[in-house]
N, C-alpha and C positions, 0 to 999 in steps of 0.2 A: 689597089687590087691588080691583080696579073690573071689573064688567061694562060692557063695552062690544060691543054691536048690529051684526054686520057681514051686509049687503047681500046681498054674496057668497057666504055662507059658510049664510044664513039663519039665524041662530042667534047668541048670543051669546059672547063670547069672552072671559075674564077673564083679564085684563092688572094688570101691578103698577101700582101707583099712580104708578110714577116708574122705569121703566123703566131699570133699571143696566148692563145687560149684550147691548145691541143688537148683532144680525145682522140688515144690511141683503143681501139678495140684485136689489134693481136699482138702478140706477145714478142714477134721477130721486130714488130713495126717498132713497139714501144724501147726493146733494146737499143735498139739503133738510135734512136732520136735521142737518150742518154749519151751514147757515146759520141753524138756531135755536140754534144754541149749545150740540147733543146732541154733538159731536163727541168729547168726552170717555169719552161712556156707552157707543159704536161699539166695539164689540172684534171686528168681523170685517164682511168688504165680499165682493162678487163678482169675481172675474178684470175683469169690464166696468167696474166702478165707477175712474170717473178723474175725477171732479170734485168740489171743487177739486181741485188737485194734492197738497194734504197727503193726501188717501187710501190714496197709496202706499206711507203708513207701514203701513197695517193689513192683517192676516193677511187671506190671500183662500182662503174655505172652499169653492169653486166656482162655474159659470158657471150661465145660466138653467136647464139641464137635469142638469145635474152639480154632487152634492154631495158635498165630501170628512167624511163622517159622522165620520170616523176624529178628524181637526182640530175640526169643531162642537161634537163631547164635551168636548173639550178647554176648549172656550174658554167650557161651560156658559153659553150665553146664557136671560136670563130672559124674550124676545121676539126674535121671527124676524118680519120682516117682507120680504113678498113682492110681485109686484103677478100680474098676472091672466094670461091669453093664454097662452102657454106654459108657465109657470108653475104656471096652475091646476092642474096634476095633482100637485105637487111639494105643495101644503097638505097633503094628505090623509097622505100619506107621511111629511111632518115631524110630525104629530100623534101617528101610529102609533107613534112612536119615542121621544112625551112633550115635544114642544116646543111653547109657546105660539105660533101663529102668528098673525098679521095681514092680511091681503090689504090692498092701496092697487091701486083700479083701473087698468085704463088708458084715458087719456083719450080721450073722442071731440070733443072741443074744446077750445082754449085756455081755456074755462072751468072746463073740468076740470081739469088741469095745479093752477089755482089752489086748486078746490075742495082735490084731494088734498093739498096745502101744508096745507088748513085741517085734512083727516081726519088726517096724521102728527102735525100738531103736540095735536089731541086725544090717541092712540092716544100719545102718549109724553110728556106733560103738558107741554106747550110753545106752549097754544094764544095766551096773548097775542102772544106775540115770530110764530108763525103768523097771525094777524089781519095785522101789523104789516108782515109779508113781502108778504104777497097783496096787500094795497093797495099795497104801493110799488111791485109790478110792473105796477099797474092802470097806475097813471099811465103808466108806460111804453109798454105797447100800444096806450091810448088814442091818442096822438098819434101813430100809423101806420094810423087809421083812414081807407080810401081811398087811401092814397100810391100804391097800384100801378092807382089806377081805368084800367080799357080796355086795360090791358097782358096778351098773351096771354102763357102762362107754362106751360112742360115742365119738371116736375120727375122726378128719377130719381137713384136711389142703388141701388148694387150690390150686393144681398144673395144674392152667389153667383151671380146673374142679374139684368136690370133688373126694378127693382121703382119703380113710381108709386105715387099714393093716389087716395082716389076720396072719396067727399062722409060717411064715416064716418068719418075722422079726424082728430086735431087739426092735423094739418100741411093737410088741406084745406079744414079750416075757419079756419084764419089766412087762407090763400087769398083766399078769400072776403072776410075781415074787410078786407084791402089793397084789395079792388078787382080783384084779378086774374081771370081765366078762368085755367080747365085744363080739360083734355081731358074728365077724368074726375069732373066736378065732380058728373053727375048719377049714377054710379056709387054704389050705395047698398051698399057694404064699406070696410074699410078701406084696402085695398091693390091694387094692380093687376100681377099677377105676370106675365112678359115680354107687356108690353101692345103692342095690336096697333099694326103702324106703319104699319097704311091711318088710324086713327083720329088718328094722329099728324099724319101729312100731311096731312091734312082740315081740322086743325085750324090747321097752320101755325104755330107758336108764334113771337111776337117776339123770346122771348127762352129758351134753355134755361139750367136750373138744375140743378148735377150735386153731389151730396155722396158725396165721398169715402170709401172706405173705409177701416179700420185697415190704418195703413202704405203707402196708395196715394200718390205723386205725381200727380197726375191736370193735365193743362192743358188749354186749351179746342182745343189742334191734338189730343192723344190724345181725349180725347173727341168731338172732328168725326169720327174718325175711326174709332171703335166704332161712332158713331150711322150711317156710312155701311156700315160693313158689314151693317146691317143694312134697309137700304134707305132711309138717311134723310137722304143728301146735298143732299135735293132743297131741304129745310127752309129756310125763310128766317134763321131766326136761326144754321144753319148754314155761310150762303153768307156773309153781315155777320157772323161770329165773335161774335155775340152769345151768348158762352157761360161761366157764372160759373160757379166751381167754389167748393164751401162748403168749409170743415175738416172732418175726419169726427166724426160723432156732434155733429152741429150745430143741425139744426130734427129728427132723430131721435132727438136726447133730452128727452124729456117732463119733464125739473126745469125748475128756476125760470129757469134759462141759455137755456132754450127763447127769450125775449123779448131778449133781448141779441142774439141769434144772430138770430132775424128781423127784427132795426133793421140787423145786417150783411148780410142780405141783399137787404133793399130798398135800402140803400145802393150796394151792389154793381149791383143791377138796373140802377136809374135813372144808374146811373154808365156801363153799356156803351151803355143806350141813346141816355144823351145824346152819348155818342162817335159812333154814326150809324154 
C-alpha cells in the first residue's frame, strides 16, 4: 500500500501500490485509465462512462449520484475513484461503507484536464505512460492557439434547461485560449444556468455553438428556433444560420477527447463562418 496526499479530502489516502480492481465513477476519469493501459484493472464504470466504446463491456454500478451498493460489493473493488462537484458528498458515503476512495478534481482549465491525466496515472501507478499522454495532447492544443482570434461565440448545451459557462471553467478557458469572446467570459463561476438573453443580444455572437444532448437530433433550424422562443431571433448568427451543433458530451467531457473535440469545433466554426 502507498500513501498518497489528496487536496480534496485534506488528508491522506492509502491506495494499493497497483491498483487491481478499479471503480471509475466519471466518465473523464474512466477514459483516461483506458488510455494508460488500466483498462484491464476497470471492473466497473458509471451508467455516463462511454468513452472509448469498449466500456460498454463493463458492469455499470451507478450514475454521479446513484450507487448500486448491492453490485459494488459484488465486484469488491480495491479503489473507487471519483471526481468533485456533485460527487463530493458521495466520498464520504463510500468510506463509511469501507471503500478506498480517490477524488480526481474537476477542472477549471484545460490545464487541469491535463494535470488530472497526470494525478490518475500517479493514484494507479501509470505515471510514465501519464507523462507520456499529457504531452501528446500539449502538442495538440498548442497549434489552436488563437484560431478563433475576434470571433464572438455563444456557447449552450441543454442540461434540463440552457446552460453556458463563464470564466471558471475549462470549456471557458479553451475559449480564451482560441481567441474567442463569450458573453460570460467575465463571469467568475462555472456555469451560466438559463442565462439572460438581454446579455445575449448585447453581445450578438457570430456564431452560436449548441452541444447536444443524450439522444438529442438537434440541427441548426431546431435550435434557431429554441433560441427564438426565447427572444433570440434577433441574433446575428441566427439570421446567417451560423449555428454548429457538437455530438453530445463533446467539449463536456473533461478526458483526454476533450482536445480532439475542440480542433472539431474550431473546424466547424471557421467552416460556417467562411460560408458567410
Amino acid at each position: 500500500m502507498v500513501k498518497l496526499f489528496s487536496e480534496i479530502l485534506g488528508k491522506e489516502v492509502e491506495v494499493p501500490e497497483r491498483p487491481s480492481r478499479i471503480v471509475s465513477l466519471s466518465p473523464a476519469i474512466t477514459e483516461t485509465l483506458y488510455l494508460l493501459g488500466a483498462e484491464d484493472r476497470v471492473v466497473g464504470v458509471s451508467f455516463f462512462c462511454d468513452k472509448p466504446p469498449e466500456v460498454s463491456k463493463k458492469p455499470r454500478v451507478g450514475a454521479y449520484l446513484n450507487i448500486n451498493y448491492q453490485l459494488l460489493q459484488k465486484l469488491s473493488p480495491d479503489l473507487v475513484l471519483v471526481t468533485t462537484g456533485a460527487q463530493r458528498d458521495k466520498i464520504s458515503e463510500l468510506e463509511s461503507k469501507g471503500y478506498v476512495v480517490y477524488p480526481i478534481p474537476l477542472p477549471v482549465s484545460m490545464y487541469g484536464i491535463l494535470d488530472n491525466i497526470i494525478v490518475t496515472g500517479i493514484v494507479v501507478g501509470e505515471l510514465p505512460r501519464a507523462r507520456d499522454l499529457a504531452s501528446s495532447l500539449v502538442s495538440k492544443f498548442i497549434s489552436l492557439k488563437g484560431a478563433l482570434k475576434g470571433v464572438k461565440l455563444y456557447y449552450e448545451i441543454d442540461l434540463g434547461g440552457p446552460v453556458s459557462v463563464g470564466a471558471h471553467s475549462y470549456i471557458g478557458d479553451a475559449f480564451d485560449f482560441l481567441g474567442a469572446e463569450h458573453p460570460f467570459s467575465m463571469s467568475r463561476i462555472p456555469y451560466i444556468v438559463n442565462p439572460d438573453a438581454d446579455a445575449i443580444k448585447s453581445f450578438d455572437p457570430d456564431v452560436v455553438v449548441y452541444e447536444q444532448k443524450l439522444g438529442e437530433n438537434a440541427t441548426p433550424e431546431k435550435v434557431a428556433r429554441r433560441l427564438a422562443s426565447r427572444g433570440l431571433d434577433s441574433l446575428r448568427a441566427v439570421k446567417e444560420n451560423h449555428i454548429v451543433i457538437l455530438d453530445y458530451d463533446s467539449l463536456a467531457h473533461y478526458g483526454p477527447s476533450f482536445f480532439s473535440a475542440l480542433n472539431d469545433m474550431v473546424e466547424k466554426v471557421l467552416r460556417v463562418i467562411k460560408r458567410g
